[in-house]
N, C-alpha and C positions, 0 to 999 in steps of 0.2 A: 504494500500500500504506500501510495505516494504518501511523504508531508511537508513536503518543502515549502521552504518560509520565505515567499514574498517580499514581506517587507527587509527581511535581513540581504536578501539578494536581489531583488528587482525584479525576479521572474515571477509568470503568474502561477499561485498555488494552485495544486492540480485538488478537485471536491475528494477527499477518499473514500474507498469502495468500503461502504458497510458490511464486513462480513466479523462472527465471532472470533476468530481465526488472527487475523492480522500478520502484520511483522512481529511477533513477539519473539521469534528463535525458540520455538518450539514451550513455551512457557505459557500454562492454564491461564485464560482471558478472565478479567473479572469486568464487567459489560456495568456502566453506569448509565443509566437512563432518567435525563433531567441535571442539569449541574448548572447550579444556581450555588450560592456560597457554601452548600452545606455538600455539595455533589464534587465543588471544586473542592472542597479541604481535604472529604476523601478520597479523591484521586492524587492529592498532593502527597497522604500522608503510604496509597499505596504506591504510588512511587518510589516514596522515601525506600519503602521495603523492598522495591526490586519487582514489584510484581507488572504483571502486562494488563493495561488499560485499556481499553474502547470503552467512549462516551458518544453518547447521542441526545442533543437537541436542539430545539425548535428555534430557537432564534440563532441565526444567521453572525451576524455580527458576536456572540460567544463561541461562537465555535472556531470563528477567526481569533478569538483572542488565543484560545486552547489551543490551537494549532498553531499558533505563533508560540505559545510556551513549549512548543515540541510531545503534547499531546495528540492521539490516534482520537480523528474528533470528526462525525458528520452530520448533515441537519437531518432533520425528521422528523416526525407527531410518536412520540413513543406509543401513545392509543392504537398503532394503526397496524393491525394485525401482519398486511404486506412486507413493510418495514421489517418487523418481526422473521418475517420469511427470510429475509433476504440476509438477516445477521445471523442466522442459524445456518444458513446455506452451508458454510465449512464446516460446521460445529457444534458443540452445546459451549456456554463459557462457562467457567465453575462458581462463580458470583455472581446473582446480578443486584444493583442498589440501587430501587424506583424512587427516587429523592427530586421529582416536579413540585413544584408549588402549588400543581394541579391537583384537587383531592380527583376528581375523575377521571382523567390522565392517569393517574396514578394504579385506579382501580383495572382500566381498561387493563391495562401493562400484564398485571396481576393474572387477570384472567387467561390473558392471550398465551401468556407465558406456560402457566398450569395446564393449559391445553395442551401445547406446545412439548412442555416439559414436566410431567407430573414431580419429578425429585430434586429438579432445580431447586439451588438455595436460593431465596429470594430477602432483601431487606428491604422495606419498606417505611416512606416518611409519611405519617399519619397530619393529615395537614388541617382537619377540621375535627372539633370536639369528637363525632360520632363513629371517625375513621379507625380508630384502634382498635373495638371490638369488631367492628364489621371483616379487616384487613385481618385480625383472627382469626376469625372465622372461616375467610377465603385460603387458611393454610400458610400463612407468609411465617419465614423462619424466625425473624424479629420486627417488630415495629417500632421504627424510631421516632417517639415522641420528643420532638425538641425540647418545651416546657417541660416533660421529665428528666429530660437529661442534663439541660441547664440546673433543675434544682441539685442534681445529684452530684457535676461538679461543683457548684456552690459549695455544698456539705462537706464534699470531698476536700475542695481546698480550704473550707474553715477548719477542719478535722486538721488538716496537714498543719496549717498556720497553729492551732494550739497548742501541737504538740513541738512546734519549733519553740513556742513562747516557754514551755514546758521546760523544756531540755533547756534552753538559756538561763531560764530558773535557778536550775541544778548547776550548772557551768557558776553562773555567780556564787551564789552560795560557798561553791568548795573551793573560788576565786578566794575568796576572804581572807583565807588561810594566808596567805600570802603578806597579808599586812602581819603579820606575828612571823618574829624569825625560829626556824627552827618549828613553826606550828609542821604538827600533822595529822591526817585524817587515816581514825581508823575505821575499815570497812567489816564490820561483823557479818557471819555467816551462824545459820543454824549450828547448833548439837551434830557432831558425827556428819558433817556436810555433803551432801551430792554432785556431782555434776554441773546440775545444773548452778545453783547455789557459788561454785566456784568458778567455774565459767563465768557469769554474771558478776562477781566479786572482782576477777581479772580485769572485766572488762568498763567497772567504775577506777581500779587503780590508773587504769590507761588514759580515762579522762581527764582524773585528777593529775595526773602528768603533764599531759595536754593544757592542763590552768598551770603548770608551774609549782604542784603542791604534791608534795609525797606522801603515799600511802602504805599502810600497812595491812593486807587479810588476816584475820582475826577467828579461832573457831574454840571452842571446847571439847571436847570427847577424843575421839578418833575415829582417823580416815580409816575404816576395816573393813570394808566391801573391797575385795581383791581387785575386781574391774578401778575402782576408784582411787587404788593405789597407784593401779598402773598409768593413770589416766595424768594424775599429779607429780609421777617421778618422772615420766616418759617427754613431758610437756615443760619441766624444771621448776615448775608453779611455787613461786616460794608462797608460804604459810606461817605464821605463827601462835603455835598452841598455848591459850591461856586458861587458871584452873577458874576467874575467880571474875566478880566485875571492876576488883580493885586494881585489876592491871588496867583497866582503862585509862586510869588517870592521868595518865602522859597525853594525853588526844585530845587536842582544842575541840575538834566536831570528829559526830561517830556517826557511821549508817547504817544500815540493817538490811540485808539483803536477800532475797529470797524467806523472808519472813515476815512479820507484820507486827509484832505484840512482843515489846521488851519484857527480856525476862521469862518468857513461853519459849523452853526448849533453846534458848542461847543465854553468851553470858552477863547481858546489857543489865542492869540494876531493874526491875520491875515498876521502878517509880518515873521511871523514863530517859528523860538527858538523853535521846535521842535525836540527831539533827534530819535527820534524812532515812526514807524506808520507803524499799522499790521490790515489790512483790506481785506474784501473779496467783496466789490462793484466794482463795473465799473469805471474806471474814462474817463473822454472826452479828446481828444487829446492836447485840449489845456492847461489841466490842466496839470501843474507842481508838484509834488508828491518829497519831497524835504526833506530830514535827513540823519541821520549818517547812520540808518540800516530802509529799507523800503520792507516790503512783502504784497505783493498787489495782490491778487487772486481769481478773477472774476470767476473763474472756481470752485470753491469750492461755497459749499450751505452755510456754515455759518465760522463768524471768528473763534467760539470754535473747531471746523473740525481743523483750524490751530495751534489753542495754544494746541492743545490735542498731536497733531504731535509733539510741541516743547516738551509738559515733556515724551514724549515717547521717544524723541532722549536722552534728558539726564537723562533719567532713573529717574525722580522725581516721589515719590511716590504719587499718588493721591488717597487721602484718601474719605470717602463715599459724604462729604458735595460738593467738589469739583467735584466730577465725576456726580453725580445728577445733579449740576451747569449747569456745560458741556455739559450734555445731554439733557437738558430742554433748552439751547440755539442752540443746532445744531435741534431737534424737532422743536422750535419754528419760526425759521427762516426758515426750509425746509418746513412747514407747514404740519410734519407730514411725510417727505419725499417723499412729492408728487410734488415738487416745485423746479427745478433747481437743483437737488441734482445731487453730484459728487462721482462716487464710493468712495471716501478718506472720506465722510460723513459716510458711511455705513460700513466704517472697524474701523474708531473714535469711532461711537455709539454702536458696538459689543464689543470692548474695556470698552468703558464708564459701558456696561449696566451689565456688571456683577462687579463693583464696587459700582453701585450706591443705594442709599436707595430708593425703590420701593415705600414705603409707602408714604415718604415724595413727589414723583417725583409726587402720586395723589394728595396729599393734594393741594402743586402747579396748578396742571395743571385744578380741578376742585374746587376753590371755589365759593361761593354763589355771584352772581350780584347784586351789589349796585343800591339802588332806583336811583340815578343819573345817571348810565348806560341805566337804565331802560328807562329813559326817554329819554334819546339821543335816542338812538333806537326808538323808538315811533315817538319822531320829524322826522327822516330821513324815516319811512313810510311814515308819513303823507305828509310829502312834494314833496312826490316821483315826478318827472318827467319821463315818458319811452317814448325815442327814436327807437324803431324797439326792437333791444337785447341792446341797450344801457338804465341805469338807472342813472339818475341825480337828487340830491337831496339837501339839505340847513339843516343842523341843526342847526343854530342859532347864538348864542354867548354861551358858555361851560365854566363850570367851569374845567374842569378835559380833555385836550387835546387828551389824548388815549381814548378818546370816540369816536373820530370823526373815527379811523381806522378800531376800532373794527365796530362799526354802518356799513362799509365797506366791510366786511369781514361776518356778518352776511347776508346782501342785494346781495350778489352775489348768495347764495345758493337758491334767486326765480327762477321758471320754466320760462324759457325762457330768463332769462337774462344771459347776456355773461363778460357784461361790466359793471363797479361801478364806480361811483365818487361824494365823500360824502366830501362838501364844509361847513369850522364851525369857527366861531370867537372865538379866543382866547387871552385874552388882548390884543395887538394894533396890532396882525398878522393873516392873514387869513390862513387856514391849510386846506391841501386839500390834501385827500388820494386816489388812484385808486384803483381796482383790476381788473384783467379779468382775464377767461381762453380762449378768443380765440388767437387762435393758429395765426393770419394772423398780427398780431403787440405785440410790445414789447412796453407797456405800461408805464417803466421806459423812456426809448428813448422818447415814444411818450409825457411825462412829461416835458424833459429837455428841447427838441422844445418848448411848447407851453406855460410854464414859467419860462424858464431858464433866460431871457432878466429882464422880471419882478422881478424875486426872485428868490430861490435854489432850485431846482428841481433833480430828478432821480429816480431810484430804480429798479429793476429787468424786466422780460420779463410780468410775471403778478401781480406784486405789484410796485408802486410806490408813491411817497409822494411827496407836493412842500408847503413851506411857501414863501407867499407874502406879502410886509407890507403893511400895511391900505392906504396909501398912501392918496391922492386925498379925499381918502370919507374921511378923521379920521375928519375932520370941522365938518362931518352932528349928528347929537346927539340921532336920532331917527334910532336904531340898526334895525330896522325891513327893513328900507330903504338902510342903507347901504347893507345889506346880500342879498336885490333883487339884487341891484345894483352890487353888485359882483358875485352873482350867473349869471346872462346874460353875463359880461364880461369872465369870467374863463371860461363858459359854451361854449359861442362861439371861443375861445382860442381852447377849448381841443376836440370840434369837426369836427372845421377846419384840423387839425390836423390826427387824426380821417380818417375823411372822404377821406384826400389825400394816409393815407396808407393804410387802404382796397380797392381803387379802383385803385392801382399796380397791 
């Protein structure tokens, strides 16, 4: 097809032959019918992509201007069935986008096409109030209502704009530090820390770098999930283990990471002194959620999903140990992406994953199981209890507490079970993890019911986790007796429980 441009050379343009087909060098035609400002942007923007364009319309004079920008452009009534004929002659094209400012125009298009082409994808601009259900009706693959779409960039970019104000928030805040010599910001992490948790921790120190202010990761317990050890030595993540919240006191500002509630399961004082806290759990109504700058977001699958947002706002580069981090805490938390994930998960980890070192992201995510795993697992067989699809179990007293989730997490993938909860002593607290996949309760929820009174409980729709202190048994000296004696009580707790919300 001719498109020689006139005015750039003085010869006369030759009108091009409408076929679906065209000059494209062999590349699927996406056929736009009607371009008027909404017709031209997306031929601009399929251009941008590479793809092969034929446009058709009615006025004379645009089609000259398209054809002067070195688009495939000729005149015609897109209504008109003939026309029709004569663009399909080569071909089908694999798009077509009826974008007239004609709503009848628009319709004819529709129809001719559907005749024409029953599987044709078709988009369509709904150009009067009543156009959108009708143009549904007629089968069209999407309807593009401009006033929808306008509102929904609106929101989009008020949404994007808050969370820049957000993040600069955060960027000042730990700026501060800076006026104090020697000030520095410690970043707290849960009890016995995750992945994610640490990932997220890294990736606030990188910020606070990034303002000029130093930080330190902060955790209590220990890293004892074998996968999490590998994940922190393999990565060189420094860390620094504290017993108490008195070690804080060296720290002009502290933040809380991957958790919500000072003093619940980390080692921040309960009364708060909190400056900062960036979490993606749930919290309960009557929990207070209290600091200078607070991002709390249930609706995300993991907290690196959010600190990945934050150096994305201010352009921090994130270099390969960091972005592997990140993506081994947003993986580890979504369990793979199968688990509560939030599309902002899945544009984080597209991000993440062409930064990150591949080889290191195996090494992490498959090392060799420790004999001591070995054997938690083994106890939690043997002790098994099955209720119907519920499975309840006792592993004992542990030396290494991420045994008792992981034993969890293995015990759900038996045939026929829906539901876990794997009950294990560890020094003077009892540790109890859930997991389900049935869909008819939120096992987090169903956790903070049935030991929240008792001890701290919650966690997602099919994972949850609760510590309870020894309480009452810590007198009795024979551990075999104590772990009966709290396997019957937890057990009747969490199927009362249970039982009240599947028979809703």
């Amino acid at each position: 097809m001719s498109t020689e441009k006139g005015k750039a050379t003085g010869k006369t343009r030759a009108t091009p032959k409408p076929t679906a087909k065209s000059e494209t060098n062999g590349k699927p035609v996406r056929l736009i019918l009607g371009c008027g400002r909404i017709g031209y942007a997306i031929a601009k923007e399929l251009e941008d992509r590479g793809e092969a364009v034929l446009i058709v319309d009615i006025d004379e004079k645009r089609v000259d201007f398209l054809t002067d920008d070195d688009f495939t452009a000729c005149v015609g009534d897109i209504g008109d069935p003939k026309l029709l004929k004569k663009l399909l002659k080569e071909g089908a094209p694999e798009q077509v986008f009826i974008v007239s400012n004609s709503s009848e125009a628009n319709k004819k298009a529709v129809r001719n096409l559907k005749e024409a082409l029953p599987d044709v994808r078709l988009l369509v601009r709904a150009v009067d109030p009543g156009d959108k259900e009708e143009l549904t009706g007629l089968g069209v693959d999407m309807v593009l209502s401009i006033p929808d779409l306008t509102a929904c960039a609106v929101l989009d970019e008020l949404r994007k704009a808050e969370s820049v104000r957000k993040v600069r928030d955060l960027a000042k805040i730990i700026g501060t530090l800076k006026e104090h010599e020697d000030a520095r910001l410690a970043i707290v992490v849960h009890d016995s820390p995750d992945p994610d948790a640490i990932a997220s921790a890294l990736a606030l120190k990188h910020i606070a770098r990034h303002e000029g202010v130093a930080a330190d990761i902060l955790y209590r317990g220990d890293i004892g999930h074998h996968i999490n050890r590998a994940f922190v030595n393999i990565l060189g993540i420094e860390m620094k283990r504290i017993a108490q919240p008195e070690d804080l006191r060296g720290y002009q500002k502290r933040a809380l990471v991957d958790a919500r509630l000072p003093g619940v399961n980390n080692p921040l004082p309960a009364e708060g002194g909190v400056n900062i806290i960036i979490d993606h759990h749930a919290a309960n109504n009557e929990e207070q959620v209290k600091a200078d700058f607070v991002d709390v977001r249930p609706d995300k699958g993991a907290t690196s999903t959010i600190l990945t947002e934050y150096l994305r706002v201010l352009e921090i580069p994130v270099d390969k140990i960091l972005a592997t981090a990140l993506l081994h805490g947003i993986r580890t938390d979504t369990s793979g992406f199968k688990r509560e994930t939030h599309p902002a998960d899945f544009s984080a980890a597209a991000f993440l994953h062409v930064k990150a070192d591949k080889e290191l992201l195996d090494q992490i995510e498959a090392p060799p199981m420790s004999t001591e795993m070995l054997n938690v697992v083994g106890d939690a067989i043997l002790n098994k209890k099955i209720k119907g699809s519920y499975l309840i179990t006792n592993v004992g007293s542990v030396v290494n507490r991420d045994s008792i989730p992981m034993a969890a997490d293995y015990l759900l993938n038996l045939e026929g079970i829906t539901t876990v909860m794997v009950i294990g002593l560890y020094e003077e607290t009892i540790f109890v993890s859930g997991r389900s996949k049935d869909v008819r309760v939120n096992i987090g929820d169903a956790f903070a019911r049935a030991f929240g009174e008792i001890g701290s409980a919650g966690g997602h729709a099919s994972m949850a986790a609760a510590q309870i202190p020894l309480g009452i048994f810590s007198g009795l000296k024979d551990k075999n007796t104590i772990m009966q004696l709290v396997e019957d009580a937890v057990s009747k707790r969490f199927l009362s429980v249970m039982k009240a919300d599947t028979s809703e």
